[in-house]
Structures are given as structure tokens and as C-alpha cells.
The first five atom37 places (N, CA, C, CB, O) and aatype in JSON, in Angstrom:
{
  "aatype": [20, 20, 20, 20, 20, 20, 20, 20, 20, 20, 20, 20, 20, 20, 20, 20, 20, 20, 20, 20, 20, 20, 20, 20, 20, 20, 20, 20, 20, 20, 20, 20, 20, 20, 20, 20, 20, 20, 20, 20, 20, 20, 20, 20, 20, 20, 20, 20, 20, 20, 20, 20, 20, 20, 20, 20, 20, 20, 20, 20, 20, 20, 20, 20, 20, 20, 20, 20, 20, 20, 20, 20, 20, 20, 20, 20],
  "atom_mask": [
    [1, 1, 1, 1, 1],
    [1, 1, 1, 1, 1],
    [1, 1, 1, 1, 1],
    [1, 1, 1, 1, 1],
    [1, 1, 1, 1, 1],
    [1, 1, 1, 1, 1],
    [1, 1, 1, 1, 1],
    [1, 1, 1, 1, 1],
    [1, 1, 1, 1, 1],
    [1, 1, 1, 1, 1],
    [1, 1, 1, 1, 1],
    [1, 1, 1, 1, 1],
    [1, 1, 1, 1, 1],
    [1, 1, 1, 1, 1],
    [1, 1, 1, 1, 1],
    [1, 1, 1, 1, 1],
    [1, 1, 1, 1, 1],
    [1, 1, 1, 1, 1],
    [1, 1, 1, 1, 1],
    [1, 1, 1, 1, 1],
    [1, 1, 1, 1, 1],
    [1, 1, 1, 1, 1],
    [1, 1, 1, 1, 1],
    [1, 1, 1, 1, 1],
    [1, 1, 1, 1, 1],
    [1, 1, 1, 1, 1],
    [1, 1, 1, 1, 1],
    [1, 1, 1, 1, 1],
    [1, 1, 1, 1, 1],
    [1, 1, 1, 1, 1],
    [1, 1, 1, 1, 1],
    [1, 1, 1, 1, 1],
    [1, 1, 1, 1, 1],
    [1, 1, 1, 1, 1],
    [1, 1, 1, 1, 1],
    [1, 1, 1, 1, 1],
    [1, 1, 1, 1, 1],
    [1, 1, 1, 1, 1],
    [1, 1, 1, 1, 1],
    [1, 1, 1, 1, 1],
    [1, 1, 1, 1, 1],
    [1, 1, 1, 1, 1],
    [1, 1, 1, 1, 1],
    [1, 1, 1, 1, 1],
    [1, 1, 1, 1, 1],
    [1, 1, 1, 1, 1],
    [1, 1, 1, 1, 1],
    [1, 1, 1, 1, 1],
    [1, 1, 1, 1, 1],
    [1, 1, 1, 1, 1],
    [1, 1, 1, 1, 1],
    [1, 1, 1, 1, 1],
    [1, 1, 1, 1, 1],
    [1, 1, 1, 1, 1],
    [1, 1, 1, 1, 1],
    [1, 1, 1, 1, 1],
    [1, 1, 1, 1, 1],
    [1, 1, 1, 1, 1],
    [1, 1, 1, 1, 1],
    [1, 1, 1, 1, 1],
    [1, 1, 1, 1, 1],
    [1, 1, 1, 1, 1],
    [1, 1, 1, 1, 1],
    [1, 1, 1, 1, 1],
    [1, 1, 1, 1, 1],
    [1, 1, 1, 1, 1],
    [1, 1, 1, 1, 1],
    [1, 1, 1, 1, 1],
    [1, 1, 1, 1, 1],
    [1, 1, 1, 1, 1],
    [1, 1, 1, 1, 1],
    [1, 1, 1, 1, 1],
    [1, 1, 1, 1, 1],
    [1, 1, 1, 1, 1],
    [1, 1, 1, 1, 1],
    [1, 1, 1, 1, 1]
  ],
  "atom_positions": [
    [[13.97, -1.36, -1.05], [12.66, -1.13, -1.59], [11.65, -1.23, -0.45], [12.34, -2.14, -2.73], [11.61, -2.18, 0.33]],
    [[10.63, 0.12, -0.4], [9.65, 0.11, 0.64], [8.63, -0.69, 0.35], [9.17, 1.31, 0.94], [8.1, -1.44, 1.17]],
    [[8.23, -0.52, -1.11], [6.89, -0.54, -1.55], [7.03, -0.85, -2.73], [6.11, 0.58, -1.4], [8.17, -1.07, -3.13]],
    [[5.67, -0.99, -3.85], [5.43, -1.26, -5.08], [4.06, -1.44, -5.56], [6.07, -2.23, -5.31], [3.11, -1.9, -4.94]],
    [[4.13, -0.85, -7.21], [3.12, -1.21, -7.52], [3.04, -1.71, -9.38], [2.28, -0.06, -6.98], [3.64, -1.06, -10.24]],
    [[2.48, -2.52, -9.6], [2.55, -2.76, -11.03], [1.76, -1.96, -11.64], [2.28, -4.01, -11.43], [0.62, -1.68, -11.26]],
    [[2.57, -1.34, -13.09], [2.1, -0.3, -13.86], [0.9, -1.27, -14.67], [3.41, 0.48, -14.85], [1.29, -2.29, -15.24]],
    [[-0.65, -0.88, -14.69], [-1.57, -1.31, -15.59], [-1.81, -0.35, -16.17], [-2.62, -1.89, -15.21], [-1.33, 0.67, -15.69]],
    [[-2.52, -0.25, -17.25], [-2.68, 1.11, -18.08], [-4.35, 1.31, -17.8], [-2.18, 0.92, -20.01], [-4.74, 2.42, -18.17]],
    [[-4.97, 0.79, -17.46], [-6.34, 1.01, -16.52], [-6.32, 2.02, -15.27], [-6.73, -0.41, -15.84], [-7.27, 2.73, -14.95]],
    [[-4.89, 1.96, -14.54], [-4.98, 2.62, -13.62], [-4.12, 4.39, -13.52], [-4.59, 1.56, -12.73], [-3.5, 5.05, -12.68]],
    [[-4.66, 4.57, -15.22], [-3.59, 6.05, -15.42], [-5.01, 7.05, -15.2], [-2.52, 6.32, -17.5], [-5.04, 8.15, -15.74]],
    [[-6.21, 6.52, -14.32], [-7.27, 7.46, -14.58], [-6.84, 7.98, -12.74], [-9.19, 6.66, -15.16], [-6.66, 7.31, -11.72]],
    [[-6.83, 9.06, -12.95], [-6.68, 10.2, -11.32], [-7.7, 10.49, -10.76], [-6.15, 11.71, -11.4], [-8.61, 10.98, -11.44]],
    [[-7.85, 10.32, -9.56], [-8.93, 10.06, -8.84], [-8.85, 11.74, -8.6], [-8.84, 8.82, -7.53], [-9.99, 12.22, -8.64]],
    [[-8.16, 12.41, -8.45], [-8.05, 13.83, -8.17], [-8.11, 14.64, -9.6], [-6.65, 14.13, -7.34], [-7.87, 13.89, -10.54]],
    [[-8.35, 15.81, -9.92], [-8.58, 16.59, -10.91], [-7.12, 17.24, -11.05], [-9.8, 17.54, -10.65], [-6.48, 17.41, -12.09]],
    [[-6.81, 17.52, -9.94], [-5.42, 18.88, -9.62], [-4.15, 17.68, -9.8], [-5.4, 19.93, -7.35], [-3.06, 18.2, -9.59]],
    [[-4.06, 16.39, -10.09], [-2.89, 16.0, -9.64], [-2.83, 15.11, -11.06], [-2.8, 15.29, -8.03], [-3.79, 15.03, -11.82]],
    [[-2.09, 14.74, -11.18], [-1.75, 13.42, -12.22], [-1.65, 12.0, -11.95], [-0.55, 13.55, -12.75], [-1.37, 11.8, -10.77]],
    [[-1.8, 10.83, -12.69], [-2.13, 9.42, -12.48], [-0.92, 9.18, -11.67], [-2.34, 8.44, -13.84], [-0.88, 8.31, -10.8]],
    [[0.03, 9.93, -11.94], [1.68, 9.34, -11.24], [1.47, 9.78, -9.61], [3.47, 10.42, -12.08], [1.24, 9.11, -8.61]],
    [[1.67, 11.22, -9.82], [1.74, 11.89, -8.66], [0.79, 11.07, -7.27], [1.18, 13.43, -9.08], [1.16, 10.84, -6.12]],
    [[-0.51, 10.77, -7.95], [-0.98, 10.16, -7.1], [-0.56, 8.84, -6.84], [-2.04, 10.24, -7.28], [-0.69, 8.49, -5.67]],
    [[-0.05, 7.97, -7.66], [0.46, 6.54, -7.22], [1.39, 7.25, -6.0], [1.45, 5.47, -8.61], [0.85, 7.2, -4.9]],
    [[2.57, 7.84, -6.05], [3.9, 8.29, -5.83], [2.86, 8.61, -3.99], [4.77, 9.92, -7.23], [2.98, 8.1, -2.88]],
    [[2.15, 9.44, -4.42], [1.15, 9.46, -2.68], [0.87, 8.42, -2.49], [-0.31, 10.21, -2.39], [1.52, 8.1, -1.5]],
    [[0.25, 7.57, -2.82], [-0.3, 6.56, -2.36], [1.14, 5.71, -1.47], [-1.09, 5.77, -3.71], [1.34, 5.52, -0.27]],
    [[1.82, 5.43, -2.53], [3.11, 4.44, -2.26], [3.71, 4.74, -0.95], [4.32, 4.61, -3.38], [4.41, 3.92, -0.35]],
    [[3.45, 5.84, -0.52], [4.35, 6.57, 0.42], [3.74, 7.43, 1.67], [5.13, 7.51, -0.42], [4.36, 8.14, 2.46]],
    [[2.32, 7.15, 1.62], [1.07, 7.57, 2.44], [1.48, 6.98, 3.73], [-0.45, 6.99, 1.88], [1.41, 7.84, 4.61]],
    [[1.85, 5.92, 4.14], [2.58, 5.53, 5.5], [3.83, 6.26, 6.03], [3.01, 4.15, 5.4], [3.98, 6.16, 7.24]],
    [[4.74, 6.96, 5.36], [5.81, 6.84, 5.49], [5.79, 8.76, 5.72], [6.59, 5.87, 4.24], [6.86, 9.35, 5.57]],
    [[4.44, 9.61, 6.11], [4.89, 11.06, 6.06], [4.94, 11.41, 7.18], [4.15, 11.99, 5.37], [4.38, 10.72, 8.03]],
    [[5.67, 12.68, 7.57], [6.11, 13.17, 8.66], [7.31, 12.52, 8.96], [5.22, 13.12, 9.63], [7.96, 13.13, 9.81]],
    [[8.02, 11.1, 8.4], [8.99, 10.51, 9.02], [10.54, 11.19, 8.76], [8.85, 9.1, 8.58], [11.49, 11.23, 9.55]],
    [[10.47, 11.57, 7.71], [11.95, 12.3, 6.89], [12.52, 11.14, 6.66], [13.14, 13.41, 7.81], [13.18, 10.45, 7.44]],
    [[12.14, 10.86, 5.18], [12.22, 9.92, 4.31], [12.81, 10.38, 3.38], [11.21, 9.4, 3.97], [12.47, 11.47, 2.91]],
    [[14.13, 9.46, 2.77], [13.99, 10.71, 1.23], [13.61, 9.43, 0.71], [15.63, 11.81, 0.25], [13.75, 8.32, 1.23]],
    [[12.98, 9.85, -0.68], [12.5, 8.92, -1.59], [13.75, 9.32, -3.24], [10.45, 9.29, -1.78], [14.0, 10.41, -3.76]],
    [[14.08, 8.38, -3.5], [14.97, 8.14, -4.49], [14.07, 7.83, -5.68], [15.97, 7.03, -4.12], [13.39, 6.86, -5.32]],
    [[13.78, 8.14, -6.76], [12.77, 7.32, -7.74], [13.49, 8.09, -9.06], [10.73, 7.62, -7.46], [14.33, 8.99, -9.12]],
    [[12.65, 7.23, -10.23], [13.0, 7.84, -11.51], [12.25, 9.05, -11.88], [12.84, 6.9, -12.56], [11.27, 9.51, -11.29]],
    [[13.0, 9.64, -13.24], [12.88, 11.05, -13.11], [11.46, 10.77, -13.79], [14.12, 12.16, -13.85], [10.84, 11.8, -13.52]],
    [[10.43, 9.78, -14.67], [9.72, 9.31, -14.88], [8.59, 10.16, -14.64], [9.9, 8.34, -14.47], [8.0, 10.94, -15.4]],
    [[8.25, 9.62, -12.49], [7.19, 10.33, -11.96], [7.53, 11.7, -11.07], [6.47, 9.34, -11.15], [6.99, 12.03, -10.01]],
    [[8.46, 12.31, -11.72], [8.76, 13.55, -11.29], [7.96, 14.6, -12.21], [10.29, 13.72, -11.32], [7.56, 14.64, -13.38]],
    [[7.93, 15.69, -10.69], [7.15, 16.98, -11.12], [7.43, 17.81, -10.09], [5.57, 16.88, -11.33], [7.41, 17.37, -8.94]],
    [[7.75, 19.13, -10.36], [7.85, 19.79, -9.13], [6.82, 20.12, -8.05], [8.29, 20.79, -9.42], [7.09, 20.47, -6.9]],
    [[5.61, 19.97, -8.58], [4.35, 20.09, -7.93], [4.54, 18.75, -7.16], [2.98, 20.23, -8.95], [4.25, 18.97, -5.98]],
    [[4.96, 17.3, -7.39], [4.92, 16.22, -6.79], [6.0, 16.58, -5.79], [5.08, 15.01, -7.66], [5.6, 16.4, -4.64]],
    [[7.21, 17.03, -5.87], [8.5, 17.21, -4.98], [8.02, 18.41, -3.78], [9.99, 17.81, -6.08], [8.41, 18.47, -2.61]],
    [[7.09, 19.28, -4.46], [6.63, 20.04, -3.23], [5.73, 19.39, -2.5], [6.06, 21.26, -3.5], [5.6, 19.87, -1.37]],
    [[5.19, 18.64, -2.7], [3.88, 17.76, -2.13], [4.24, 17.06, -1.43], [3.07, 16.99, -2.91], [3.57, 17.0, -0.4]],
    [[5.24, 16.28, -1.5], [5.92, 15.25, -0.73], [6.8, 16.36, 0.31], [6.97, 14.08, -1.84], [6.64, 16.25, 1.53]],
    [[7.48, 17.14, -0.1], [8.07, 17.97, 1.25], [7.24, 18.76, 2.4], [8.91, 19.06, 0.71], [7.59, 18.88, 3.57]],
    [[6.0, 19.27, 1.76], [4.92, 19.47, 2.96], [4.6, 17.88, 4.06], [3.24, 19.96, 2.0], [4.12, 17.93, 5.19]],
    [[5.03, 16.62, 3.34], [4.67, 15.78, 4.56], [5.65, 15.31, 4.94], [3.79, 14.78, 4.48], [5.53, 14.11, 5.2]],
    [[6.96, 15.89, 5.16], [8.5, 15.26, 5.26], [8.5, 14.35, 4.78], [9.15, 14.97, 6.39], [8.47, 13.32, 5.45]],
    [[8.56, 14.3, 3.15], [9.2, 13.06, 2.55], [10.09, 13.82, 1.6], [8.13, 11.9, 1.79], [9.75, 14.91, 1.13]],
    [[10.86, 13.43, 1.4], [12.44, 14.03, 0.74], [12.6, 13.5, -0.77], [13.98, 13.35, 1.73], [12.62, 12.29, -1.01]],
    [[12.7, 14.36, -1.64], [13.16, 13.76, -3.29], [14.51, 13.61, -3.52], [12.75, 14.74, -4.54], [15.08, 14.51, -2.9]],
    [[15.41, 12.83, -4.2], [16.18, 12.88, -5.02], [16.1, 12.73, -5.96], [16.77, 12.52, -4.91], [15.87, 11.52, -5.98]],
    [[16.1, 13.14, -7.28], [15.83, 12.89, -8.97], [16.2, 14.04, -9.2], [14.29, 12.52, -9.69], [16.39, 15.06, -8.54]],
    [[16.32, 13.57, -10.74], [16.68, 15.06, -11.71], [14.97, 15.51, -12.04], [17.84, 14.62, -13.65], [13.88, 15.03, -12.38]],
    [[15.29, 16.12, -11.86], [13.72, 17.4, -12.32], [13.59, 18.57, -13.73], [13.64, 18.76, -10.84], [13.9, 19.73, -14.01]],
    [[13.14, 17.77, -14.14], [12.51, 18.28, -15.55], [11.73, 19.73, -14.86], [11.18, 16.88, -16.4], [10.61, 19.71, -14.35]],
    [[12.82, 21.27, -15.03], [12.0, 22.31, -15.09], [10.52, 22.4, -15.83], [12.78, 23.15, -15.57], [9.46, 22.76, -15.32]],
    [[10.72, 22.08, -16.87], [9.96, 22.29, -17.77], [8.78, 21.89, -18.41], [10.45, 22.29, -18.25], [8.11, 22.27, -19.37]],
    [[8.76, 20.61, -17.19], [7.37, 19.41, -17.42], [6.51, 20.41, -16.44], [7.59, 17.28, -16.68], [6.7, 20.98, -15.37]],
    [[5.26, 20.28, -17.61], [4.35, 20.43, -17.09], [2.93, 19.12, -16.4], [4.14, 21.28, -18.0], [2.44, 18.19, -17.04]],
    [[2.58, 19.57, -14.83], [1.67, 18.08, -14.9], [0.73, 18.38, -15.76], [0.91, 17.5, -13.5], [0.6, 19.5, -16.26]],
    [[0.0, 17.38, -16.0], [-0.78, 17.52, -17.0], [-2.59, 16.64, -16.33], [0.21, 16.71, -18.48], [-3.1, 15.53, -16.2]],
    [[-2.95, 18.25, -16.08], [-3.99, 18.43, -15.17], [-5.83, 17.9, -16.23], [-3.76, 20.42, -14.6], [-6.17, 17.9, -17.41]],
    [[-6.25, 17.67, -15.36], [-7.46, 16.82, -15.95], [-8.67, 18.02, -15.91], [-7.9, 15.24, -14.86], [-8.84, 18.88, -15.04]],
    [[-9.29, 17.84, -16.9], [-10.56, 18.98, -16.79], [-11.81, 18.41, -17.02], [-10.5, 20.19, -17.85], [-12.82, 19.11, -16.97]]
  ]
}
């Protein structure tokens, strides 16, 4: 384990419009660790393919099963 953070339900508000409360923890958690070629192992939980591409633009690597079919669920 690199990192951590405890789930509060206060903190499901996204500071970004384009991204989701997860996606952004999942950056945050791992904001030290880009360019390194990292894979990150996590539950399929805070998976999204928009998150798995996001993390591979800064060499960080996914393993999880990936829900084709989830959509993130973008803030307006």
C-alpha cells in the first residue's frame, strides 16, 4: 500500500466539472507517483475508462476489470 484515504460522504463533491468524486481522489492518491510506470491495482469500484486513460497519459498503469458500460457521471 502507497497511499490512502478515508471514504467521508462530504467529500463526493468534485472539484472538477469533467471528472467524478472518485476519479479525482484516484488523481489525487497517485499525483506523486506520475511519469514513474506504476501500475496501480485497485477495485473495480473507482474504475472508468476515462480514469484508466487519464492515468496512462501520466505513466501510471491499471489493473481492474472495467465496466464497458459505466458511464462517469459528469456534473453540470
Amino acid at each position: 500500500m502507497y497511499d490512502m484515504k478515508v471514504y467521508v460522504r462530504k467529500d463526493r463533491q468534485s472539484p472538477a466539472q469533467h471528472v467524478t468524486a472518485t476519479h479525482m481522489t484516484v488523481t489525487k492518491l497517485t499525483r506523486k507517483k506520475e511519469g514513474c510506470g506504476y501500475k496501480l491495482y485497485k477495485d473495480s469500484l473507482l474504475s472508468s475508462p476515462e480514469l484508466f486513460v487519464d492515468l496512462a497519459k501520466k505513466q501510471i498503469f491499471c489493473c481492474d476489470s472495467v465496466r464497458p458500460n459505466r458511464r462517469a457521471r459528469h456534473r453540470t
